[in-house]
C-alpha positions in Angstrom: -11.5 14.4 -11.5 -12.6 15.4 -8.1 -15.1 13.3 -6.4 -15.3 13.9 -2.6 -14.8 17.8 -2.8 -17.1 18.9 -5.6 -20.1 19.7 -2.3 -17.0 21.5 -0.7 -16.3 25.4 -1.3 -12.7 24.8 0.1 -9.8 24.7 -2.6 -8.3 20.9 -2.8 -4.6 22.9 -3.1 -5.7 24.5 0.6 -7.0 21.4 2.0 -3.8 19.9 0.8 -1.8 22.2 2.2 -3.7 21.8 5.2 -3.4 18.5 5.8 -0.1 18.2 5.1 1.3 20.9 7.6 -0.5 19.0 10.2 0.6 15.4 10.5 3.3 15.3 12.4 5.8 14.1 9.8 9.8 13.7 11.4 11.6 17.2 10.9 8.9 19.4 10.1 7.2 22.0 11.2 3.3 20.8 12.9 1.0 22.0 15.3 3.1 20.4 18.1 6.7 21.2 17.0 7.9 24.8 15.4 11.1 26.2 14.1 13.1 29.3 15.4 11.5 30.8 12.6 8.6 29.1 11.1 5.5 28.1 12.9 2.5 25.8 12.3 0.6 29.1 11.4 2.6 30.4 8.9 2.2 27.1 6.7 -2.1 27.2 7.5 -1.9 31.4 6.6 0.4 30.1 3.3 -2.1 27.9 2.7 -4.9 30.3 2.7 -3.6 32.2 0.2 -3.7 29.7 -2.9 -7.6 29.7 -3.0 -7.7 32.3 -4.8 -5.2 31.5 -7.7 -4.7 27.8 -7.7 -8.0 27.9 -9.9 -8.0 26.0 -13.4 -9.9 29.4 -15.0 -7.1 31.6 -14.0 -4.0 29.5 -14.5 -5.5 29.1 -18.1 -6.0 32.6 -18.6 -2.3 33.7 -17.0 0.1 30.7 -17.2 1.5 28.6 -14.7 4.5 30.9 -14.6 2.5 33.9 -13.7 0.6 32.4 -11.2 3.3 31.1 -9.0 4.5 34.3 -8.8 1.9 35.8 -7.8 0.8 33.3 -5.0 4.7 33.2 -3.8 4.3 37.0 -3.5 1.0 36.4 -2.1 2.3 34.3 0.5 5.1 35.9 1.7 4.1 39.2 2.1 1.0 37.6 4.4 3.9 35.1 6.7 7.0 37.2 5.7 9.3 34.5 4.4 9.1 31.2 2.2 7.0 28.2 3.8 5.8 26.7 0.5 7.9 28.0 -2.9 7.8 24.5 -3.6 4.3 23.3 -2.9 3.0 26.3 -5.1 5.8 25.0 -8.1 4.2 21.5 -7.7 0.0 22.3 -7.4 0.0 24.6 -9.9 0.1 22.5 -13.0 -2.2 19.9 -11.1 -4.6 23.0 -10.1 -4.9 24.0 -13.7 -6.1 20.3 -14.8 -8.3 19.2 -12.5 -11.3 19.8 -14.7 -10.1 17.9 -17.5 -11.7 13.9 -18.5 -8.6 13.3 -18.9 -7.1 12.9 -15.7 -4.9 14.4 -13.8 -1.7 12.5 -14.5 -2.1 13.1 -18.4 -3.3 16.6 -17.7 -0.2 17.7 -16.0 1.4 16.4 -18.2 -0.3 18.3 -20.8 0.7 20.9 -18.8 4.4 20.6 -18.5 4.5 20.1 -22.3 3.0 23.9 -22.7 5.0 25.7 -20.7 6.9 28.8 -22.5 9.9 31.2 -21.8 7.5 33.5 -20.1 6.5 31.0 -17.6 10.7 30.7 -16.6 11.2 34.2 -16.6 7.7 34.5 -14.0 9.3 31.6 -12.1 13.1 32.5 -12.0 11.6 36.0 -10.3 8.8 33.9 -7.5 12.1 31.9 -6.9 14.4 35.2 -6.3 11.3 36.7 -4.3 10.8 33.5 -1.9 14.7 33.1 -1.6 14.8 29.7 -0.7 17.6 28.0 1.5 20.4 26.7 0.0 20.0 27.7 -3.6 23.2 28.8 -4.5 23.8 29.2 -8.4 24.9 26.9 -11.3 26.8 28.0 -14.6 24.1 27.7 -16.9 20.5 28.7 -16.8 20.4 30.0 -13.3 17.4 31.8 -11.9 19.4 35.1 -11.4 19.8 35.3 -15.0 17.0 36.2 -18.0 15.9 32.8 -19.1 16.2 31.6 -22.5 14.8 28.5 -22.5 11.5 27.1 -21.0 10.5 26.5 -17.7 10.2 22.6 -18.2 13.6 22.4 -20.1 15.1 24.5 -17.1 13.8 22.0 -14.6 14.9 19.3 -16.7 18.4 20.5 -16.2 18.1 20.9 -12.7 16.2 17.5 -12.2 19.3 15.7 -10.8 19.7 17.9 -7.9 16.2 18.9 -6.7 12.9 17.4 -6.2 10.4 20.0 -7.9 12.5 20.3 -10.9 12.7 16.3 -11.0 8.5 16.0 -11.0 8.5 19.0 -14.0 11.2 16.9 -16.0 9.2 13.1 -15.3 5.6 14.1 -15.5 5.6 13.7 -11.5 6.7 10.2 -11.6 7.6 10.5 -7.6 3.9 11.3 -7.0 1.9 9.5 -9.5 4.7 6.0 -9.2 5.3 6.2 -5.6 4.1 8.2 -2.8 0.8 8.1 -4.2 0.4 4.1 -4.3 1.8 4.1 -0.8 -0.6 6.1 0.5 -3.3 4.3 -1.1 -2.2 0.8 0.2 -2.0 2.5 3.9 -5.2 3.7 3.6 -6.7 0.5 2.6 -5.2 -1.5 5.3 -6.7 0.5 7.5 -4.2 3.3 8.6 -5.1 6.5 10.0 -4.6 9.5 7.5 -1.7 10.7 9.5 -0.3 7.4 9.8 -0.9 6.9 6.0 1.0 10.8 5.2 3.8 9.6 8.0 5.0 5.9 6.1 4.6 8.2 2.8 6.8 10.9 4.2 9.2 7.8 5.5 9.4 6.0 2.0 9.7 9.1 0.0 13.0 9.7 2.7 14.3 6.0 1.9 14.0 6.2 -1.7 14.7 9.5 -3.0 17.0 11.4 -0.7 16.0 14.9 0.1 17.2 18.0 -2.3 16.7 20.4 0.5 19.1 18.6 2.7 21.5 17.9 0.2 21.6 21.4 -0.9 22.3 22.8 2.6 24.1 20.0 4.2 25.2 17.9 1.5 24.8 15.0 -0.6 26.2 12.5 2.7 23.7 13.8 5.0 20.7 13.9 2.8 22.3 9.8 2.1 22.6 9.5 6.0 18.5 11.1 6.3 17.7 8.3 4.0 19.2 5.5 5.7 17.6 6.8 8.9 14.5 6.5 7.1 15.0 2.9 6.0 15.9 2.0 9.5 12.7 3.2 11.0 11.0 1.6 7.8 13.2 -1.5 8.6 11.3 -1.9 12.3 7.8 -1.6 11.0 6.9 1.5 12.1 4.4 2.3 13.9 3.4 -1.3 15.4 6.7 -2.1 17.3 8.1 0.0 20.8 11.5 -0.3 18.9 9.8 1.5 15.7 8.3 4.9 17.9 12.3 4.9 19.6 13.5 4.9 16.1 11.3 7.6 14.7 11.6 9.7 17.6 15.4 9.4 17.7 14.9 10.3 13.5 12.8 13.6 13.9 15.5 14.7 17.2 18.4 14.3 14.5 16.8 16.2 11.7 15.5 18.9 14.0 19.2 19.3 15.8 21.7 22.4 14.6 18.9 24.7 13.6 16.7 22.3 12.1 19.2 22.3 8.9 18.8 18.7 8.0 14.6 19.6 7.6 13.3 17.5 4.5 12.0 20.5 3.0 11.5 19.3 -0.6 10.1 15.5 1.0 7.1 17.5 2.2 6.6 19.6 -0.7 6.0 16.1 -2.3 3.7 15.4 -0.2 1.4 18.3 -0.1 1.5 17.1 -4.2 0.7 13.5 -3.6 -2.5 14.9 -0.9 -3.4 16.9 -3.8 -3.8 14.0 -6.0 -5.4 11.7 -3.2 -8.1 14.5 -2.6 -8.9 14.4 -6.3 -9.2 10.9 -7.0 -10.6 10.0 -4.0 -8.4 8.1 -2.5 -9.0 11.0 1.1 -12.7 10.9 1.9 -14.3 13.2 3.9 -16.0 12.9 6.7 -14.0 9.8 7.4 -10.7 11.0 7.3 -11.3 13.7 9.7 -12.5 12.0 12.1 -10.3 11.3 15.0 -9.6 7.9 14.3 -9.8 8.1 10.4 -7.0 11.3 11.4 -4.9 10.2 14.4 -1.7 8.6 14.4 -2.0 8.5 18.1 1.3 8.5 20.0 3.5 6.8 18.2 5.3 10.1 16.6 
């Protein structure tokens, strides 16, 4: 259930968004550091765009299918390419439960267990219209072809190899089991927000390498990304000089050749796991936009 946002007009999914575009997590794009192609503003306009159909009313009276297409077309027709296929695949089930008593873990999971045919078929064409990187194509079941089975058996199949389709298969076990706790026990020791999204980025690297850079580098890099990220975990980042070296020498290697080794799929995870913190109140507002509930300070 919501608890901080219910005085706020904002959508949790934009706020999400938001907030995760911003901290200045290694590798991606932030309001200090862009891409050749991709800049902080595309991800806030992205962003802007789910208020309108990340809503519980209309994903109940369209389907989770139809709705990601719509905000994927949404969204890149505003920016012009894909900055957040993957964070719309993630908030949309959690969107359309947020309302419920009964929570938002066994709501999506509700979810998941509802989805049809028609919700594959939607997402197989949001998926062709956002043309990710690196998708390439399986044998079976791939999103060029008519689907014939449903969109959480289709993820199921592709859980192994990507990060979305492994939170549609488990219920969101990454979010609910992992990235969420450890941004709860940052919080409560007294980290910043950013610091807090920043060692959840980190351990979501460490222990579950990244799909996106396995799909366009390769399963040894996105092994190499992680064991960068246990190193900087390894010199207790941020409260050691060694541990800002580290990190800084970990977001130079991801953002070298053309930022191809960005962890794509890590932050899509996130934006999921801010989602969840907004709505159980684990984020409060005003504190945590405050400068020093906010600020990592210069340790990034």
């Amino acid at each position: 259930m919501i608890k901080d946002l219910s005085r706020f007009e904002f959508d949790p999914a934009f706020l999400a968004c938001l907030l995760e575009a911003t901290a200045r997590k290694p590798g991606n794009v932030h309001p200090a550091r862009a891409f050749d192609d991709s800049h902080y503003l595309d991800f806030v306009l992205s962003a802007a765009t789910l208020s309108g159909w990340l809503d519980p009313d209309r994903i109940q009276e369209f389907g989770v299918g139809a709705v990601v297409r719509v905000a994927v077309q949404e969204s890149r027709a505003l920016v012009g390419h894909n900055t957040n296929l993957g964070m719309i695949l993630l908030l949309t089930p959690m969107a359309g439960v947020r309302h419920q008593a009964e929570g938002l873990r066994k709501g999506v999971e509700r979810i998941l267990d509802t989805l049809t045919i028609d919700d594959a078929r939607a997402v197989y064409e949001a998926i062709r219209i956002a043309r990710p990187g690196g998708l390439g194509s399986v044998p079976d079941h791939d999103v060029a072809n008519e689907p014939t089975i449903t969109l959480r058996e289709a993820m199921t199949l592709a859980a192994s190899h990507d990060a979305i389709a492994r939170q549609y298969a488990t219920g969101y076990a990454d979010i609910f089991d992992l990235a969420l706790p450890t941004l709860r026990d940052a919080l409560r020791a007294g980290r910043p927000l950013e610091t807090a999204i920043v060692l959840t980025h980190l351990t979501l690297m460490a222990e579950r390498p990244d799909t996106l850079i396995a799909r366009k580098c390769g399963p040894d890099v996105a092994l190499e990304s992680s064991r960068q990220a246990i190193a900087v975990l390894a010199t207790d980042w941020p409260d050691s000089a060694d541990s800002i070296t580290q990190i800084r020498a970990f977001d130079a290697w991801l953002r070298a050749e053309g930022h191809s080794r960005n962890p794509g799929a890590t932050a899509d995870l996130i934006a999921a796991t801010l989602y969840a913190a907004l709505c159980d109140g684990t984020i409060k507002f005003p504190r945590h936009l405050s400068r020093p509930g906010w600020d990592a300070g210069d340790v990034l």
